[in-house]
Legacy VTK file of the C-alpha trace (Angstrom):
# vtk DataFile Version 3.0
C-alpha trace
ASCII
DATASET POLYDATA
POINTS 106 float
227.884 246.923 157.358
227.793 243.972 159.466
228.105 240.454 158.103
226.229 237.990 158.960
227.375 233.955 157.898
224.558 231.442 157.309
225.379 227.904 157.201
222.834 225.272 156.177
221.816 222.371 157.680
225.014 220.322 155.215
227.500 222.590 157.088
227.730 224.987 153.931
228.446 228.477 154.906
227.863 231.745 153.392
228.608 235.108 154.410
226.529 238.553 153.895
226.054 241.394 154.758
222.976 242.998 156.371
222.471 246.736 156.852
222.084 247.865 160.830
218.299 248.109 161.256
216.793 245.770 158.823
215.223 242.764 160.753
218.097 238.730 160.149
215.069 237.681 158.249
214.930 240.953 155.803
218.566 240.175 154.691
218.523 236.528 154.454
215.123 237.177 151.785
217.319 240.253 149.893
220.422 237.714 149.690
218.481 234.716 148.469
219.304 232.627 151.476
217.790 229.737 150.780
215.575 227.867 153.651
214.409 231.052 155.096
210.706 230.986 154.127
209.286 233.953 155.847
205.945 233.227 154.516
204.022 236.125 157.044
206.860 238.925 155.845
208.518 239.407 159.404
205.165 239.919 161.118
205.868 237.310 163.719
202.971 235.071 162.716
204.896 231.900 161.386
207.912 229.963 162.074
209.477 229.742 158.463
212.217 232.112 159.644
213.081 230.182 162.331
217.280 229.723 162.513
219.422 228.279 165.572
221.872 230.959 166.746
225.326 230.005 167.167
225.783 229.294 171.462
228.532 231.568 171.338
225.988 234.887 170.290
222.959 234.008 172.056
223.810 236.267 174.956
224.380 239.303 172.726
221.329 239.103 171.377
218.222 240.866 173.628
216.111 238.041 175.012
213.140 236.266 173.039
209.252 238.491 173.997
206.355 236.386 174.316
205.136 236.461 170.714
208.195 234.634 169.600
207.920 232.408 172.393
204.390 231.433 171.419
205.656 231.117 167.612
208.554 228.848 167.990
206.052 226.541 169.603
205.319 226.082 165.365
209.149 225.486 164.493
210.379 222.428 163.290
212.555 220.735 165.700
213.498 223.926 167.421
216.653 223.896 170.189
217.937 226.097 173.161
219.309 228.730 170.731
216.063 228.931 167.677
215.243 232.202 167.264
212.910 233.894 164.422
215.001 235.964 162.244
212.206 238.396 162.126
212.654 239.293 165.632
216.566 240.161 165.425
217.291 243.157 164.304
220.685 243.736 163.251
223.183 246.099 164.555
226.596 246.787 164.336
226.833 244.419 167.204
225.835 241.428 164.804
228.875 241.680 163.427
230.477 238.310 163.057
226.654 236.858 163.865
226.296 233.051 162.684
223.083 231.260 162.612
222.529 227.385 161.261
219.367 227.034 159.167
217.181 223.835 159.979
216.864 221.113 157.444
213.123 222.267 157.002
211.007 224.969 158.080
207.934 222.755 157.700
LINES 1 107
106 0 1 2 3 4 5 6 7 8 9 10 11 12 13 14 15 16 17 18 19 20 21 22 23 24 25 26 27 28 29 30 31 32 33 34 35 36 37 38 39 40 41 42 43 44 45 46 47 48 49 50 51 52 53 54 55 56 57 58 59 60 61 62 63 64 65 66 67 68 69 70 71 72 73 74 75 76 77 78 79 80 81 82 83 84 85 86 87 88 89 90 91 92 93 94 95 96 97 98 99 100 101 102 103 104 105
């Protein structure tokens, strides 16, 4: 199963793991990560999943579609790498993934 580390906007790290084919945002909720909100439920119309991928993954991951785009627009402070964890599916790829949480997601 691939795991997946988290680290919060302190720098605090934690490490779980996500089964291939649920969406970053579906195992951050089922682990208690705190800071992802996911107020819409993964249906790409919010940014409280919003995360900032780690530069090293961002080109393993497939490109951001339009929605999320559009949707980011909403993110607080979002960077180069934000992506909504809704829209990244994991695989056993992901393994190793990291992603920084902002300091708000409002």
């Amino acid at each position: 199963m691939p795991r997946i580390t988290f680290v919060d906007h302190r720098g605090a790290a934690r490490m779980v793991e996500i089964p291939a084919g649920h969406s970053l945002m579906e195992g951050a909720v089922n682990n208690d990560i705190a800071g992802i909100l996911a107020d819409c439920g993964g249906a790409c119309s919010c940014a409280t999943c919003h995360v900032l991928v780690d530069p090293a993954w961002v080109d393993v991951l497939p490109p951001r579609e339009a929605m999320e785009e559009d949707m980011l627009e909403f993110a607080v402070e979002p960077g180069p790498t934000s992506r909504l964890s809704c829209q990244i599916t994991i695989t056993d790829a992901l393994d190793g993934l990291i992603v920084t949480l902002p300091a708000s997601q409002l």
